[in-house]
N, C-alpha and C positions, 0 to 999 in steps of 0.2 A: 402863251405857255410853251411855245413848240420852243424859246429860246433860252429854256431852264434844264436842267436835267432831272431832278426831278420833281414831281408832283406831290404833294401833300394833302393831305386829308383833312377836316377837322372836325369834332363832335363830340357832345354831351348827350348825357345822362342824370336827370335827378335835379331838373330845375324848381318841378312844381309840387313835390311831395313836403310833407311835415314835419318832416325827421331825416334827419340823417346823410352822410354828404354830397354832393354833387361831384361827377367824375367828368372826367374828360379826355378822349383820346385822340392819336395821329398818326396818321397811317399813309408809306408812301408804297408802290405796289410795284410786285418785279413785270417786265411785258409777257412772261407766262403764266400771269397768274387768271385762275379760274374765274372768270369775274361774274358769271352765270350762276356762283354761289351767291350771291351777294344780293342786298336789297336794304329800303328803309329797315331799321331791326325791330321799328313796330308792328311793320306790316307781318314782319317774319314769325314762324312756329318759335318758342322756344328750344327744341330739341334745333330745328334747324340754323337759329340762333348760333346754338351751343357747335355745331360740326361747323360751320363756317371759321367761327371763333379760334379751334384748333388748329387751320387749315390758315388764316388770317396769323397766327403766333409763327407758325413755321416756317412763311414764305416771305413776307411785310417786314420791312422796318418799320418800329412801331415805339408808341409811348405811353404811357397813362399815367394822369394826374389827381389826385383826389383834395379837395376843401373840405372840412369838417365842418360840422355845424355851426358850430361858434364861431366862427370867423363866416360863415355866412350869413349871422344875427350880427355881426360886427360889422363887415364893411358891405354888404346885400348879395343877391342870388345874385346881379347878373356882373358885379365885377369876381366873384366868386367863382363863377366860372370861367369868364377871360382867363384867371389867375390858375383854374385847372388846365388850361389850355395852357399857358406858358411852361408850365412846369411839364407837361405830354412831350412836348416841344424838343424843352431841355435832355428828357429822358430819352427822344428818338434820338437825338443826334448825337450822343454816348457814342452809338450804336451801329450810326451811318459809316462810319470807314470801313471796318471789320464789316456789315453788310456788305455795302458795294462791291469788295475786293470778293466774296464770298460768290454773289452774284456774274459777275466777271462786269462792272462796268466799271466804265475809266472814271477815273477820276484827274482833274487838272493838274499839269506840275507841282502848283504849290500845294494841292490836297484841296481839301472839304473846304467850303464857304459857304454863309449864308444865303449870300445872291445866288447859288445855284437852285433854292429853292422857291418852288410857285404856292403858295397857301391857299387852300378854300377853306371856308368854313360854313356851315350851317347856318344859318341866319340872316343877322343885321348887322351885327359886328364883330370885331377884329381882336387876338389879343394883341400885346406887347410883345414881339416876337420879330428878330431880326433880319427876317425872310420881308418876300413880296406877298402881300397875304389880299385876299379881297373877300368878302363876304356877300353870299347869293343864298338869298331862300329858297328852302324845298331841295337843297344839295342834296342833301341825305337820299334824295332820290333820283339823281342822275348822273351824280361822279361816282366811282368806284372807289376811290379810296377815302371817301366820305361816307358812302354806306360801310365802309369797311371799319373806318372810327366808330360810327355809330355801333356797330355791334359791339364793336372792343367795349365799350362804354356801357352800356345797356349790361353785357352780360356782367362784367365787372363790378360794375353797382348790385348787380340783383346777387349778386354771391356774399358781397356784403351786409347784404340787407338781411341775410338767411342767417349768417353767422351772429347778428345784432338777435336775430328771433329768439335763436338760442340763448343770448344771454339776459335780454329783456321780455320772457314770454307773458301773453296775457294782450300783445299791442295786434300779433298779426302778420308782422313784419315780414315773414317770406311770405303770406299771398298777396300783401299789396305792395311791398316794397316803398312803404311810409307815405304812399299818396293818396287824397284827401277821401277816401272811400266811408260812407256809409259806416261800415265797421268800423274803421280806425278812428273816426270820429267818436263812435261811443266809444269805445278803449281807451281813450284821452281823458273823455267825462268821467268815467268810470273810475281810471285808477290815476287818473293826472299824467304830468305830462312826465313822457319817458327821461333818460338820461340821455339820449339822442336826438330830441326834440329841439324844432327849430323854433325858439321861442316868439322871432318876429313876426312869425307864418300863422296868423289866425287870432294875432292878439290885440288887432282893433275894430273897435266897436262898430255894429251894426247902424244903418241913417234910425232904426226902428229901436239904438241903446239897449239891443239886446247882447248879451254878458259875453266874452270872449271865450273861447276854448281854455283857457288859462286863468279864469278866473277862480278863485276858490271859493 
């Protein structure tokens, strides 16, 4: 890593819920930034989520990507999210010139290139991304600008999820944020499945051919 300039982050949000899209962010970190704000953004408060998050916008070069539902019942969650991931990607490095020169780093005679960038990301795998990218589980809790994704991403989605509440109420949507809870379960049986509903997520049958979430 020491021979890149800079470091990249990478992390989702909203792989395992029932509704609604899967976000993805990337985040690369100035050397003053506060990094003792920072953690898995599960393990973190919400409010403290949210103050990193502001503090993460203002300092970070940064991206976010979002996959909608339907294209997550079309090609699945986990190229779904690669795919939020390339598009984070995309969006950081918009961004990257006008950061650096902001920052005061050099950048090389000829400008921005992909080889200057090192990728981590969350997990087991990599997106489609023209960088060095390597994938390690349990990132989200020992790189900093992987926890730093990770919040972008978490907070990101969960705002989505509240605004979805508001226009489909009755499912729940801002307290679980569409994942597979107890209550969101009956709210499916109940009123069917939303207009947000990820239709692949719960619609095969039990070894025991008991009836899918989706059956009517």
């Amino acid at each position: 890593m020491e021979d890149f300039l800079f470091l990249c982050g990478f992390d989702e949000a909203g792989r395992g819920p029932l509704a609604g899209p899967v976000v993805a962010a990337c985040a690369i970190l100035p050397s003053d930034f506060p990094i003792e704000i920072l953690g898995d953004s599960k393990a973190l408060s919400e409010k403290k989520r949210n103050e990193a998050e502001k503090i993460i916008k203002e300092k970070a070069c940064f991206g976010i990507g979002e996959v909608d539902h339907k294209t997550i019942d079309k090609i699945n969650i986990l190229a779904s999210s690669l795919l939020a991931m390339k598009i984070a990607y995309e969006e950081m490095t918009k961004k990257i010139v006008a950061w650096a020169e902001k920052k005061g780093i050099a950048l090389p005679e000829n400008g921005f290139s992909d080889s200057l960038v090192f990728a981590i990301t969350d997990g087991n795998f990599c997106p489609q991304i023209p960088c060095t990218c390597v994938a390690k589980p349990k990132a989200d809790a020992t790189y900093p600008p992987v926890m730093a994704a990770s919040i972008l991403a978490k907070v990101h989605r969960d705002n989505i999820m509240r605004d979805f509440d508001e226009l489909y109420p009755g499912y729940g949507y801002a307290k679980h944020k569409g994942y597979p809870t107890a209550s969101h379960v009956a709210a499916i049986k109940k009123l069917g499945p939303s207009p947000i509903q990820r239709l692949t997520f719960g619609s095969k049958k039990k070894k025991d051919d008991e009836p899918s979430l989706f059956d009517s």
